[in-house]
N, C-alpha and C positions, 0 to 999 in steps of 0.2 A: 072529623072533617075529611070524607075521602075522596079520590080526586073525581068521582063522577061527578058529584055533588057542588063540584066549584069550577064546573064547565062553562061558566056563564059569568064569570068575577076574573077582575086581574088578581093575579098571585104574584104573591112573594116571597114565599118560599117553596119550597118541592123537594123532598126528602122523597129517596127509590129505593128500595131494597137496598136499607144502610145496615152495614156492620160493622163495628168496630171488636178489635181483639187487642186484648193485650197481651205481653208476651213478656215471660220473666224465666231467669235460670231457675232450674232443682241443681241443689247444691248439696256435695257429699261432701265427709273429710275425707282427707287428701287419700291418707289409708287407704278408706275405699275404694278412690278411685281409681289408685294405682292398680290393688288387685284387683279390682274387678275390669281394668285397662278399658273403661267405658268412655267415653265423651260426656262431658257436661250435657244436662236434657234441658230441652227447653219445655216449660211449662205454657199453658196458652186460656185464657178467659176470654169469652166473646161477652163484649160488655152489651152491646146493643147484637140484635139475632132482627136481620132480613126487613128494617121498619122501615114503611112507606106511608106519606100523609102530605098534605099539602095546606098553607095560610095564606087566604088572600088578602091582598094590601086591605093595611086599615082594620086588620083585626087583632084580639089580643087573646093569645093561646096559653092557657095553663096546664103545667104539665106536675103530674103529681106522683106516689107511689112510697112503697117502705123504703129506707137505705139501700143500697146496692142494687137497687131498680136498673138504672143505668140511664137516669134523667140529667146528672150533671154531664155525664159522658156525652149524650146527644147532644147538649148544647153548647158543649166545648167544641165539639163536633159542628155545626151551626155555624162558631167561632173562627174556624178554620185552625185552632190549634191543634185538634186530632184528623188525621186525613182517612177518610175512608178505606176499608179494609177491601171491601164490594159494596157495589153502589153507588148511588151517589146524593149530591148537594147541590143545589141552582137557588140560587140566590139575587136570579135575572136582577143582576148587577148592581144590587139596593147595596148603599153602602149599612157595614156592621160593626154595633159597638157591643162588646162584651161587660155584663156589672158582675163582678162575683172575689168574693175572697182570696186574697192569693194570689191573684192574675191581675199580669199584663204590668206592673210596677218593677222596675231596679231596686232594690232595699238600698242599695250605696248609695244613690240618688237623692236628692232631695226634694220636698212635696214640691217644689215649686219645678223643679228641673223634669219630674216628674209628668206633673202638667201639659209640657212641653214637648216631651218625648211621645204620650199618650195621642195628644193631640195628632200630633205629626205622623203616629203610626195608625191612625184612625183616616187619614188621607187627609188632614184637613194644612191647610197653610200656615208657614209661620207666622205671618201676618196678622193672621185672622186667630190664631189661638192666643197669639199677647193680646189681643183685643177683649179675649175672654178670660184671661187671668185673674183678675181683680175679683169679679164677680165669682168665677169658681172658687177663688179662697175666701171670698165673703158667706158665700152660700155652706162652704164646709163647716167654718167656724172652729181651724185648726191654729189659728193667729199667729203666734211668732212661730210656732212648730214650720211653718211652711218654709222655713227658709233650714230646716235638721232633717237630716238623712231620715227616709221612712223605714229604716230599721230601728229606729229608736219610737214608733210610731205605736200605741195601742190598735187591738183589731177596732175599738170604736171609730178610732183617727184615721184609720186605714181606710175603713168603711163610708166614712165619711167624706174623705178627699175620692176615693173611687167611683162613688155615688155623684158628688158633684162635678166631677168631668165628664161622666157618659150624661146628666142632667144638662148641663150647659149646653156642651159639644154634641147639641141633635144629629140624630145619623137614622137612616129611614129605615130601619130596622132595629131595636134593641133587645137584648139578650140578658135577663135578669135570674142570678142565679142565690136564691137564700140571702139578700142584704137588707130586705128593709124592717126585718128585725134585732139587726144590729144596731148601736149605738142608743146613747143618752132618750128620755121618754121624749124631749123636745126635740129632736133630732127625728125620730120617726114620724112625728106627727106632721114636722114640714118636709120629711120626704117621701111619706105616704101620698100628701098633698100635691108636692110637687111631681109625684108620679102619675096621679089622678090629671094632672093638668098636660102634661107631657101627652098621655095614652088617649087624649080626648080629640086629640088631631087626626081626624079618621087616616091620612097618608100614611100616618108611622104604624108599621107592624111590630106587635110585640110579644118576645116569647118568657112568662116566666116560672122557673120552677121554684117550689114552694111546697112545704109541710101544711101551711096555715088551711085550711081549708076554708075561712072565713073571708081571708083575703083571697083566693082564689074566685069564691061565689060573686065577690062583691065588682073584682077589676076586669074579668074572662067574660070573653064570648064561646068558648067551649074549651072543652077540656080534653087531656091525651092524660089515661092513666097507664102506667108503665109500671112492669113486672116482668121479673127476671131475664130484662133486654127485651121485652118484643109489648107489644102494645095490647093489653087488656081490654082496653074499650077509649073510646073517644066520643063525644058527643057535647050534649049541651048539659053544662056546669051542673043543676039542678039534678039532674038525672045519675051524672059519672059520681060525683061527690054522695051523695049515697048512696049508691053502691060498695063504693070505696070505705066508707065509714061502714056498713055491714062487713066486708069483708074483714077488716082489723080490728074488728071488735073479738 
């Protein structure tokens, strides 16, 4: 999807020669370092290298590649939780919800207090997210757990209460990262469902990355495959996804 191509479609996202780096010490013993009287080195990985692409509203973007690709990184990135290195992120102002393991939860919290804080850091009103309480711990199916700290939470439960607050709490952009093959067989088959019914409202843009290639074929209007941070190829699903399956074979 490249930007000449969507000269003609409102957009809702726009990704410009984005980079992300990370940055970690090299660490000597102490020994060393004294003799050698050097300064701790900083090490540095460029997780995402110079990507540009653009999603116009109402479409649903899957994004694929081996591990270390740097597809959670862009869309953490997306997220606003990594800030651009160079480049940049326009997001013409659609509001963003992140799905993904591990993010965006307090573990001291609890699932329902959780709810609350999510909701609220997601822009939406106190108001209006007690409104939607009931139904997101209905939809999760975490029962009395909802009232215990989500550190005591399996990743199924995790996944589950995470899944049904970006599901309820619609936000015109969502960001789905590896969750809908987490949890119980009944759990995925009405969150697959309730994904399918979510992603059918042409307004909401959706970006999700995933291994599954099956699910990618099935819920994507085109595909972004990603290799070693910079973009392989993009196009339509049918087309990227074998390629991709030649390549890792």
């Amino acid at each position: 999807m490249n930007m000449e191509e969507n000269e003609n479609q409102e957009i809702a996202i726009t990704v410009k020669d984005l980079k992300i780096v990370y940055r970690s010490l090299k660490t000597y013993s102490l020994k060393k370092s004294l003799l050698r009287l050097k300064k701790v080195e900083k090490q540095t990985f460029e997780a995402v290298k110079g990507v540009s692409f653009e999603v116009p509203k109402g479409q649903i973007l899957g994004i694929t590649g081996k591990n270390g690709s740097g597809k959670s990184t862009m869309l953490r990135a997306l997220a606003g939780v990594f800030a651009p290195d160079a480049g940049y992120i326009d997001l013409h102002g659609n509001s963003v919800s992140l799905l993904a393991i591990g993010v965006g939860f307090n573990k001291a919290l609890t699932g329902r207090e959780n709810i609350m804080l999510s909701g609220m850091l997601l822009g939406f009103t106190e108001e209006f997210v007690r409104s939607k309480i009931d139904e997101i711990i209905e939809f999760s199916g975490v029962g009395k757990f909802i009232d215990m700290p989500v550190s005591t939470y399996s990743s199924g439960m995790f996944s589950k209460l995470a899944f049904s607050i970006t599901a309820i709490l619609e936000t015109d952009i969502m960001l789905i990262d590896e969750v809908l093959s987490v949890g119980d067989v009944k759990f995925k088959k009405k969150s697959y469902q309730k994904m399918k019914s979510l992603i059918s409202n042409k307004d909401r843009t959706v970006v999700i990355v995933s291994h599954s290639l099956s699910t990618l074929s099935e819920l994507c209007d085109t595909i972004l495959w990603m290799h070693e941070g910079e973009i392989k190829e993009i196009g339509e699903p049918k087309v990227v996804l074998e390629h991709y399956k030649e390549f890792m074979k």
